[in-house]
C-alpha positions as a Python dict, from the first residue, in 0.01 Angstrom:
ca = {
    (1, 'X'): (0, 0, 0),
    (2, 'X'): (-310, 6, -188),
    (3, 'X'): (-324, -338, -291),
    (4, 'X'): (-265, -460, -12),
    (5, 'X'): (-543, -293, 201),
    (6, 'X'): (-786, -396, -90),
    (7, 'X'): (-672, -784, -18),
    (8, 'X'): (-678, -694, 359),
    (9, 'X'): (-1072, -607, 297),
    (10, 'X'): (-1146, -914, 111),
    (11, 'X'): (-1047, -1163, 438),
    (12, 'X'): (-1324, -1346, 574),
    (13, 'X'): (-1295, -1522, 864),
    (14, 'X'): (-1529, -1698, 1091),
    (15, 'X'): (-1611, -1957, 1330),
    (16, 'X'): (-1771, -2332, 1360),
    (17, 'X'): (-1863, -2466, 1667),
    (18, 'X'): (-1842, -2843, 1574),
    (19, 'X'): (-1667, -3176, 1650),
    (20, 'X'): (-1411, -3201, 1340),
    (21, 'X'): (-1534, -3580, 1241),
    (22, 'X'): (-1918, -3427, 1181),
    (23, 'X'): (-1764, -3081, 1014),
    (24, 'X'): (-1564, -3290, 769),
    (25, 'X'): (-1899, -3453, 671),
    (26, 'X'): (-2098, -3169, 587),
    (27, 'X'): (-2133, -3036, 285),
    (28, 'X'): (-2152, -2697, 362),
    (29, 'X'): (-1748, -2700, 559),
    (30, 'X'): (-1571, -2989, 376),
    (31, 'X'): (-1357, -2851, 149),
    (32, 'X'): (-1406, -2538, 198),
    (33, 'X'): (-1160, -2350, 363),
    (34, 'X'): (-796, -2169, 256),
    (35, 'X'): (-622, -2268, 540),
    (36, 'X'): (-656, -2524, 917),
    (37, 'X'): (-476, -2447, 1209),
    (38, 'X'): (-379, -2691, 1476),
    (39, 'X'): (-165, -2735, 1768),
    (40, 'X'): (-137, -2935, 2101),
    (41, 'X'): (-463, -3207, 1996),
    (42, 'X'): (-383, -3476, 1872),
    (43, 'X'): (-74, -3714, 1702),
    (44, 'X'): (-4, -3559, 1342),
    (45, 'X'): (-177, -3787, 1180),
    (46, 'X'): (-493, -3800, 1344),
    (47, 'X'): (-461, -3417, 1294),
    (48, 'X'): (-475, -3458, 966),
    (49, 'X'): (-779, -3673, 960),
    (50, 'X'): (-962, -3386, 1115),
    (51, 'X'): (-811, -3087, 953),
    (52, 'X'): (-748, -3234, 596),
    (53, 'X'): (-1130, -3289, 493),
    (54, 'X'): (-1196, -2919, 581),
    (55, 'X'): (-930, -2771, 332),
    (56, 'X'): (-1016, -2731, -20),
    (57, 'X'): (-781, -2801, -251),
    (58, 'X'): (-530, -2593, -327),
    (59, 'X'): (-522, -2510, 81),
    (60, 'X'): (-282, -2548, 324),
    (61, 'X'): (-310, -2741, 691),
    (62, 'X'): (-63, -2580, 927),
    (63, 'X'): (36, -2791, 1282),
    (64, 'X'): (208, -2680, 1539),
    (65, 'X'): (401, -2991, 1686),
    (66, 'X'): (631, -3021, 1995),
    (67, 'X'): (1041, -3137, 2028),
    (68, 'X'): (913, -3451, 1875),
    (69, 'X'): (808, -3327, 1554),
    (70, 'X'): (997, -3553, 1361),
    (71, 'X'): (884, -3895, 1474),
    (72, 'X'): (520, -3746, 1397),
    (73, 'X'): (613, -3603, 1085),
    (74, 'X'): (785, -3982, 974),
    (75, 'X'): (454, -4150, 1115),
    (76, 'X'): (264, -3899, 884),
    (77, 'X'): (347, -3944, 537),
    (78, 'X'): (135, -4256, 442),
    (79, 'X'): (-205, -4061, 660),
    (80, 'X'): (-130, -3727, 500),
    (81, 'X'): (-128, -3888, 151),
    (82, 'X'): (-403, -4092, 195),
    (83, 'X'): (-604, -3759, 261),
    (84, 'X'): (-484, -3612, 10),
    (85, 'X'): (-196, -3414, 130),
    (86, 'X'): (130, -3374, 68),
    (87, 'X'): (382, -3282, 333),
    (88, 'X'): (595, -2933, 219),
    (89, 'X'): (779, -2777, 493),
    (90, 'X'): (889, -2859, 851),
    (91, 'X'): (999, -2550, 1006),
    (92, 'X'): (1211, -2586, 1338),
    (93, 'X'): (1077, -2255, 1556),
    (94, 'X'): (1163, -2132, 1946),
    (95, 'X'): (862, -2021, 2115),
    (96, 'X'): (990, -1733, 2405),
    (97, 'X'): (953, -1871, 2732),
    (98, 'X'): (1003, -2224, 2623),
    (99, 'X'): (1383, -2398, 2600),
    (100, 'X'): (1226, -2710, 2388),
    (101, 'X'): (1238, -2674, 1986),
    (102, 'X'): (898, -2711, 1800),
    (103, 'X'): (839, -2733, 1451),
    (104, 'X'): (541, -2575, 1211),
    (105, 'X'): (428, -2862, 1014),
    (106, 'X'): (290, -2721, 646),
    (107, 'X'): (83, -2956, 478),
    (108, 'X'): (-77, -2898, 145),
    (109, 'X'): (-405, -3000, 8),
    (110, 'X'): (-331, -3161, -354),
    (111, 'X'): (-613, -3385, -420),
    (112, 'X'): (-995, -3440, -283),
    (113, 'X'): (-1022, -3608, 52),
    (114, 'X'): (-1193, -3971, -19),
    (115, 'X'): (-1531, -4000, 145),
    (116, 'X'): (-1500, -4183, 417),
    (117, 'X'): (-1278, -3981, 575),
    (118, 'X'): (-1295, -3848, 867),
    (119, 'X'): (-1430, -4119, 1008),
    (120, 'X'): (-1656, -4123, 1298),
    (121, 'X'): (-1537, -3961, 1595),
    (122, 'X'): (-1296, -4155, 1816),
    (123, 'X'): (-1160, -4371, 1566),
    (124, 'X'): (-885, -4141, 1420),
    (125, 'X'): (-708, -4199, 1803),
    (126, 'X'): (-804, -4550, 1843),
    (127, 'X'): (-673, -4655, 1422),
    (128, 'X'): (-528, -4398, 1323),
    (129, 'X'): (-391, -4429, 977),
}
């Protein structure tokens, strides 16, 4: 129990208030953060346009996807890798209330998101990768 209310202690958490195209530009966010959480924005891989730049390596991008979670997964791969991700788990979950399937979509950071990505905002939707 001890050790883990000493690792409880050492959480931080906070919040930015920012479009994700300009946060994955600055210096001070990109690559920064342990984990990104996402669900219900955007096509999986435009999510990982704006989530990837923010995780350091090492991180993890979580995405909560809908019945379709395959076909978004499949469209993913070549986005996710180009970010430097690497697609780990797809796990099928039932949300109470709900009779449609989802999925929790785990992607890990494994290499340095190249620096022109993200790319300015609206683009990701309009090309995405």
């Amino acid at each position: 129990k001890e050790g883990r209310k000493e690792r409880e202690r050492n959480i931080l958490a906070g919040c930015v208030h920012a479009r994700a195209e300009d946060a994955g530009k600055d210096p001070a966010l990109r690559e920064k953060f342990d984990v990104a959480v996402a669900r219900a924005v955007a096509a999986l891989p435009v999510l990982a346009e704006y989530c990837l730049p923010l995780v350091r390596v090492g991180g993890v991008f979580y995405a909560m996807k809908g019945s379709r979670y395959q076909e978004e997964v499949d469209a993913a791969h070549h986005a996710v890798e180009v970010l430097g991700g690497r697609i780990t788990a797809v796990r099928p979950v039932r949300l109470p209330g709900l009779a449609d399937q989802r999925a929790i979509i785990t992607v890990e950071k494994v290499r340095p998101t190249p620096k022109q990505y993200p790319r300015k905002a609206g683009t990701a939707v309009k090309k995405p990768l």
